[in-house]
C-alpha positions as MATLAB code, in Angstrom:
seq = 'XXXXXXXXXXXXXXXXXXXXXXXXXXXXXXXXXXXXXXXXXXXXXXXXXXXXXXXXXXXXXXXXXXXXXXXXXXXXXXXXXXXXXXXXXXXXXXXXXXXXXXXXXXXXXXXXXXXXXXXXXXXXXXXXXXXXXXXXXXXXXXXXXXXXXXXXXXXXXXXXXXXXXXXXXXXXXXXXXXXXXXXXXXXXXXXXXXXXXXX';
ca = [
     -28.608  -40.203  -18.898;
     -26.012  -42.639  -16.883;
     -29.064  -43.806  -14.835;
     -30.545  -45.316  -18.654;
     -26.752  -46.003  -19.697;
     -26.881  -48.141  -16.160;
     -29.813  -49.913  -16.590;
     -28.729  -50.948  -20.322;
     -25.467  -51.952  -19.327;
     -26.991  -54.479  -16.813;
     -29.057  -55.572  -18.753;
     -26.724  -56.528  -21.671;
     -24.495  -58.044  -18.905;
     -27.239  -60.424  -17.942;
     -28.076  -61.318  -20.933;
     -24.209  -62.105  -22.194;
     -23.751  -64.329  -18.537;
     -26.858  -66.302  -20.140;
     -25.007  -66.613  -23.646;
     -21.481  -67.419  -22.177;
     -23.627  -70.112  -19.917;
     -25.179  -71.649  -22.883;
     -22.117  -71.911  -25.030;
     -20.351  -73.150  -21.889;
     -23.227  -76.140  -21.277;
     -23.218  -77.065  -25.287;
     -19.280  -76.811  -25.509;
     -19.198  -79.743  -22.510;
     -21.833  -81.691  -23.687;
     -20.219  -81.833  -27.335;
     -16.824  -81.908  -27.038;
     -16.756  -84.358  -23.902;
     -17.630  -88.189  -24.675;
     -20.501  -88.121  -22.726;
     -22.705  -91.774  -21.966;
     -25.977  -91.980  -21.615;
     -27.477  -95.135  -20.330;
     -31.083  -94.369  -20.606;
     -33.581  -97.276  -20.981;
     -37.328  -97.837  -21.475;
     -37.291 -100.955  -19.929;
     -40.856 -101.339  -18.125;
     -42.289  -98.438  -20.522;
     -41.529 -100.831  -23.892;
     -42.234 -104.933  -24.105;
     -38.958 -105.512  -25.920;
     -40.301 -108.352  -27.770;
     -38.820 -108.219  -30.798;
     -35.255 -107.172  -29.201;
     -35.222 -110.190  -27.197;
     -36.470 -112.716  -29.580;
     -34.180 -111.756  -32.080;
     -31.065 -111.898  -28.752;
     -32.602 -115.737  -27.649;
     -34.927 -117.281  -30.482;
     -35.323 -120.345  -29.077;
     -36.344 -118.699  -25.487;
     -39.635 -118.391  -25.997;
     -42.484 -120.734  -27.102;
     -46.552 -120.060  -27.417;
     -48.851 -121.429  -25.100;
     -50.129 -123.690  -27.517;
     -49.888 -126.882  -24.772;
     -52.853 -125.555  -22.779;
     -52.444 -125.640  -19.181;
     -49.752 -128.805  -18.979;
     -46.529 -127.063  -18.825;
     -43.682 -127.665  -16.282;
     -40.642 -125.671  -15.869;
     -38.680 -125.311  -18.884;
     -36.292 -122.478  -19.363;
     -38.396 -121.276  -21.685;
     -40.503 -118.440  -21.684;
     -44.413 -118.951  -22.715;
     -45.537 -116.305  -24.923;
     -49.633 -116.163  -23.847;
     -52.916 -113.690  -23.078;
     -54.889 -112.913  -20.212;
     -57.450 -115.314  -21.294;
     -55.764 -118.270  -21.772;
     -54.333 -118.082  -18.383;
     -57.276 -117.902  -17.025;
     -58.550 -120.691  -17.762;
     -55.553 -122.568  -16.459;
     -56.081 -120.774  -13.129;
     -59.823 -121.789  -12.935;
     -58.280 -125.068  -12.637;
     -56.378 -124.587   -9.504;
     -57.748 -123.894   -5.892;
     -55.699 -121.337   -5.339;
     -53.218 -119.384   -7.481;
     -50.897 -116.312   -7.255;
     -50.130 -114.309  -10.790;
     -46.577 -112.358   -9.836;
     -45.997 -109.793  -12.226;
     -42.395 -109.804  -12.456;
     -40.652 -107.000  -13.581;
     -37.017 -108.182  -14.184;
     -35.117 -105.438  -13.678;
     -37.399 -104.095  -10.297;
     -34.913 -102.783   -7.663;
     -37.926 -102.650   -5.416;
     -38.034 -104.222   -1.921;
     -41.640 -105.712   -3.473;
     -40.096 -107.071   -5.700;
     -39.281 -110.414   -4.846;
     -36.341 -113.044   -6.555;
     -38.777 -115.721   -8.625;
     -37.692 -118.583   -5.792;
     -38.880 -116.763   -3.053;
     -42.208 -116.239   -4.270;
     -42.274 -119.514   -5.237;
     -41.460 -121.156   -1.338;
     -43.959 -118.854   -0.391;
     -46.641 -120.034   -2.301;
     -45.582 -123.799   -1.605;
     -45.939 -123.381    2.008;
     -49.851 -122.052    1.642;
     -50.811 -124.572   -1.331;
     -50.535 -121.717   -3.986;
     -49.380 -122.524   -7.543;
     -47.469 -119.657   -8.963;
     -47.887 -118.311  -12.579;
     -44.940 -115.642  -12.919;
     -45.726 -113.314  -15.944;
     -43.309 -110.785  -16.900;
     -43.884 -107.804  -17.105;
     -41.423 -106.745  -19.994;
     -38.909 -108.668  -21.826;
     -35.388 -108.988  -21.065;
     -33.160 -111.867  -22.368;
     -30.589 -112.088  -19.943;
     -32.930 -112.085  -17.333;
     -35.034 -115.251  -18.689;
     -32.540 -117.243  -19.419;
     -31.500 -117.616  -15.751;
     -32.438 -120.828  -14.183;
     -35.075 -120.541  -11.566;
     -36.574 -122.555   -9.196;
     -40.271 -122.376   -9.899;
     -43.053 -125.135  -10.987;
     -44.547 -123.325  -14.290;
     -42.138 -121.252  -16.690;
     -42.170 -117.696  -16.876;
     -45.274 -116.116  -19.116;
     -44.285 -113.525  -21.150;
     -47.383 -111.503  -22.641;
     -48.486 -111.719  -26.311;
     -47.881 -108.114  -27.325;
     -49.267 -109.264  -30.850;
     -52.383 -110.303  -29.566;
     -53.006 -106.954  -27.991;
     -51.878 -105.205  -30.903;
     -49.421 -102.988  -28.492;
     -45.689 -102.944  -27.565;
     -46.405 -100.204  -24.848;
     -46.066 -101.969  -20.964;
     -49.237 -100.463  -19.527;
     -51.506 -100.867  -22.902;
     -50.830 -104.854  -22.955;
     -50.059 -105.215  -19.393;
     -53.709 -103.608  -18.330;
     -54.985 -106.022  -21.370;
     -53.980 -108.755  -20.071;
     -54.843 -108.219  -16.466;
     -58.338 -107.209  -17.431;
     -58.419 -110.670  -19.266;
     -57.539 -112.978  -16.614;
     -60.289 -111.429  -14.450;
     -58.693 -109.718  -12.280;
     -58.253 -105.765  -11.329;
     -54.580 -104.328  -10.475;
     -54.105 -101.540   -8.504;
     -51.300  -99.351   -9.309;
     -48.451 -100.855   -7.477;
     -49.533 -104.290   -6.660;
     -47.983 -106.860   -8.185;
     -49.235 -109.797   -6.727;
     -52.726 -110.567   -7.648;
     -54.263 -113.729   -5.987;
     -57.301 -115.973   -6.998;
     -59.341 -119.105   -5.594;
     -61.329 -121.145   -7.977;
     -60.402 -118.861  -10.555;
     -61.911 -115.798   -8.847;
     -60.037 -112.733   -8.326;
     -59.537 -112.170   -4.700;
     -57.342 -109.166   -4.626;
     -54.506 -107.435   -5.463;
     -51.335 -106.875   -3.050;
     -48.310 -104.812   -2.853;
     -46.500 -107.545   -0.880;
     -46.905 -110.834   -0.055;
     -43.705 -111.193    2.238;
     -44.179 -109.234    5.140;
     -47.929 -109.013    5.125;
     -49.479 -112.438    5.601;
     -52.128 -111.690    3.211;
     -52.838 -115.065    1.220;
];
């Protein structure tokens, strides 16, 4: 009889260390002023968000290939960057996620000396959107792309961004931002361009 009264008494003790736990955890989390800075940047294009931040930022790719740097961002698809690229002998797409804390993730200007000491013009495409981040000055030839989520009917990143990279020819490998073409042909796709001398 005390062995069962034992076992029932531990048990009920467990069990109340789980309540008391519980109503400890929900009493913190409620009562304290708790902030949560949680963010779907590179999950989410942020489109709309930004626009409506910057309205003026962004224009659409309605000039073809002749565009110089602008502060503006150019709102385009995979195809109609690739035909821009066909018109170069050699050109690197960077695809620039803005907030990427990533050693492989190079600053804009960087990849931009880079590419003028081997002859490569540089199309920078963002990944996501993020007004603060394009409205920077940078020292690049072309503006920034930013990729027409309306086009491809998606606001999710890897929907549109896949999309898009499918459209300009060329295959991305998870990881690789950097994807390089001659004559418009896709070459490959690299994970960095800075340490590796791979263009």
């Amino acid at each position: 009889m005390i062995l069962i009264f034992n076992e029932e008494y531990n048990n009920f003790m467990k069990i109340l260390k789980y309540i008391v736990l519980f109503y400890c955890i929900f009493f913190t989390v409620t009562s304290c002023s708790v902030n949560i800075n949680f963010s779907l940047q590179g999950l989410y294009s942020y489109y709309s968000k930004t626009k409506k931040l910057n309205p003026y930022l962004f224009k659409n790719n309605e000039t073809g290939c002749n565009f110089k740097y602008d502060h503006h961002v150019y709102v385009t698809n995979g195809a109609a960057l690739r035909n821009c690229i066909r018109k170069e002998p050699k050109s690197l797409i960077y695809i620039w996620g803005p907030h990427c804390k990533s050693e492989l993730c190079l600053p804009l200007d960087t990849v931009q000396e880079i590419c003028d000491k081997k002859n490569i013009k540089l199309y920078v495409v963002a990944e996501y959107y993020d007004s603060e981040s394009m409205r920077k000055p940078y020292h690049i030839e072309f503006p920034v792309f930013g990729i027409d989520t309306r086009y491809y009917h998606t606001d999710l990143t890897s929907k549109y961004l896949s999309k898009f990279i499918k459209d300009t020819g060329a295959v991305q490998e998870i990881g690789k931002r950097y994807l390089y073409f001659e004559k418009g042909n896709f070459v490959g796709s690299y994970k960095d361009i800075y340490k590796e001398d791979v263009l």
